[in-house]
C-alpha positions, 0 to 999 in steps of 0.5 A: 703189197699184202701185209701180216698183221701178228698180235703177241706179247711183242711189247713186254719187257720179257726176254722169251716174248721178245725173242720169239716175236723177234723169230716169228718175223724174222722167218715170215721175211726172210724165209718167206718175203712176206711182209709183216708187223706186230699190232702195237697193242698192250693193255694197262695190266702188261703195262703195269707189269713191266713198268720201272716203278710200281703205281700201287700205293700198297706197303709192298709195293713202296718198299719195292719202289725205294729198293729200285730209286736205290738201284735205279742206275743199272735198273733203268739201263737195263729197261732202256736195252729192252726198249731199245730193242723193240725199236730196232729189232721189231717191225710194228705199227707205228701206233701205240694201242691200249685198252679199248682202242680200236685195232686198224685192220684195212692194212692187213690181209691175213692176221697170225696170233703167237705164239707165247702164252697168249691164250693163257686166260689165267695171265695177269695180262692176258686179252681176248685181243689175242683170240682176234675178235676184231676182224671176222673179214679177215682170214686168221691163223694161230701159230704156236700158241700157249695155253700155259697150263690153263684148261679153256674147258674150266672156264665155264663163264667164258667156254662158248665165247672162246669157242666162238673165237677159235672157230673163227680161225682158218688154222690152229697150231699150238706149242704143247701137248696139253694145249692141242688136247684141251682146244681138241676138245672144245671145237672138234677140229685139228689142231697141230703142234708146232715149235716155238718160233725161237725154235725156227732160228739156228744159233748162227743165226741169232749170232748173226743178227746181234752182236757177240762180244761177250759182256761177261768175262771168264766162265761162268753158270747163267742162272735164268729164272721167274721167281729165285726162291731162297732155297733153289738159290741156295742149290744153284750156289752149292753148285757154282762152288762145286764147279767152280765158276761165279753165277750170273743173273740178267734181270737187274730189276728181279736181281736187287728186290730177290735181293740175289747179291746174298748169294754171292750172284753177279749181274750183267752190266746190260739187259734185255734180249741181246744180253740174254743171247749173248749170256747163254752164249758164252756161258760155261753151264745153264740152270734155268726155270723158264721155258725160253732159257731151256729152249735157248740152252739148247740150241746153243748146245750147253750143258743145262738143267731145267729146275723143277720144283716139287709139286709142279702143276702137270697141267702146264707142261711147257719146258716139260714137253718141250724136254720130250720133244728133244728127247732131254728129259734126263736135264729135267732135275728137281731143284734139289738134286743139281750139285748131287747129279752135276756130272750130267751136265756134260753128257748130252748128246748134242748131234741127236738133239739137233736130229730133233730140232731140224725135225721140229722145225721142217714140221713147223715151216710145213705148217706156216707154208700150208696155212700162212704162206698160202692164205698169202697166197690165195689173197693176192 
């Protein structure tokens, strides 16, 4: 049988990189009947990123490594749940590459790229492996890649080798706006924008495939972010104190070093993406920074803000986009104006979105069957 070989941040220990390589496959096997795998691959960068502890000598970096030998119990729990749900959850090959290995292709009839930020050049752990350079025989596709705001037309050092690459592709398709703009630009061709694969899964199916008992009892506000600045922070308590409810973190490790418990923040007792659905699933409200926590809030139809911060680089217009393509711009809301508009929270029009999403995802499975399900196809 001809077999899909896709290349993704699938071995990360991020909640949005995890479930988007987990839809993708999902999609191309069940919808479609077509058998894939994730290439095992991640580089000693990613590696490190996500590592329990950190190998760095520096000061910084030994006091962030005493506060997780501190908290190790629950820190280790919730690495082990992102384990264990690659493991359960992803098709992969069953090596594991790094760093200048070889990628075996002999298997593979098609390669697909995507999506998340994989043509991010700017990413700590970004590879040009994810530009498929490995295998001019094979037929390649992009789907719903991410540029996160980097512009491959400033990156003069590398400009005509990126083209090379993307040249090489039987078929394009990105996540936003700016990302179909900008490679527009450099190879002249078409290039058409699509929804992220979590996007192509409803929230039936998520509750399908994991299980729902809440981990969390009683309402509650899921505050999902990167960085839990002190003064963001600040706002979203004023908030959980305006409505009333407690705020939950997910990440254990992130939780202990930003040192959220000051705030008077819980944590989940498991992490990883399980805990992720199962938290936006049953929350009362979502305040988020990250594109996957706005894309999950709203296919499960909670009252959510998206927290912008001041000064945001427009470049990257992930969940910006995304936002106008849902025609939910008005949860885009500076940081500081949450508890000040915190009746805005429970006007949104959920029928209308959900207008926008079916319609986002029939373009987007046109778009895997021309070029995916075809190329499949015309291999066989």
């Amino acid at each position: 049988m001809l077999k899909i070989g896709i290349t993704t941040f699938s071995r990360t220990h991020n909640y949005g990189s995890l479930l988007q390589s987990f839809a993708l496959q999902q999609i191309l096997l069940k919808k479609y009947h077509l058998d894939n795998e994730f290439i095992n691959y991640s580089n000693q960068a990613q590696r490190e990123m996500y590592a329990l502890y950190s190998k760095q000598n520096s000061l910084k970096n030994i006091v962030k490594n005493l506060i997780i030998w501190k908290n190790k119990i629950l820190i280790k729990q919730h690495f082990e749940d992102f384990e264990a749900f690659f493991k359960e959850n992803l098709m992969s090959s069953n090596v594991d590459l790094h760093d200048g290995d070889i990628i075996p292709v002999d298997k593979y009839s098609l390669l697909v790229t995507g999506s998340d930020q994989v043509w991010n050049t700017d990413a700590y752990d970004f590879d040009e492996i994810y530009f498929l350079p490995f295998a001019d025989e094979l037929p390649k596709v992009a789907y719903a890649c991410s540029l996160g705001g980097t512009n491959l037309l400033n990156k003069t050092d590398k400009i005509y080798l990126y083209k090379k690459y993307l040249e090489d592709f039987q078929a394009i398709s990105v996540r936003e706006r700016n990302s179909q703009t900008w490679i527009s630009q450099l190879i002249k061709d078409e290039v058409n924008i699509v929804a992220d694969p979590t996007l192509l899964l409803d929230k039936k199916d998520y509750l399908d495939y994991f299980d729902d008992q809440p981990l969390i009892e009683g309402k509650y506000i899921y505050y999902y972010g990167f960085k839990y600045e002190h003064d963001m922070n600040m706002k979203v308590k004023e908030l959980g104190e305006k409505l009333g409810l407690p705020v939950y973190c997910l990440d254990a490790k992130k939780y202990h070093l930003k040192m959220l418990r000051k705030y008077g923040f819980k944590i989940s007792p498991h992490g990883g993406p399980k805990a992720f659905i199962n938290l936006i699933n049953h929350c009362e409200v979502s305040v988020t920074t990250s594109f996957h926590g706005t894309v999950f809030s709203a296919i499960f139809q909670k009252p959510f803000f998206y927290l912008r911060k001041p000064g945001i680089d427009a470049a990257d217009d992930r969940a910006s986009y995304l936002l106008e393509q849902l025609e939910l711009t008005s949860q885009d809301v500076p940081y500081s104006e949450i508890v000040a508009r915190s009746d805005e929270l429970f006007s949104i029009d959920y029928g209308h979105v959900q207008d926008k999403i079916s319609k986002l995802q029939e373009h987007s499975l046109k778009y895997i069957e021309n070029n995916i399900v075809q190329l499949i196809s015309n291999e066989e």
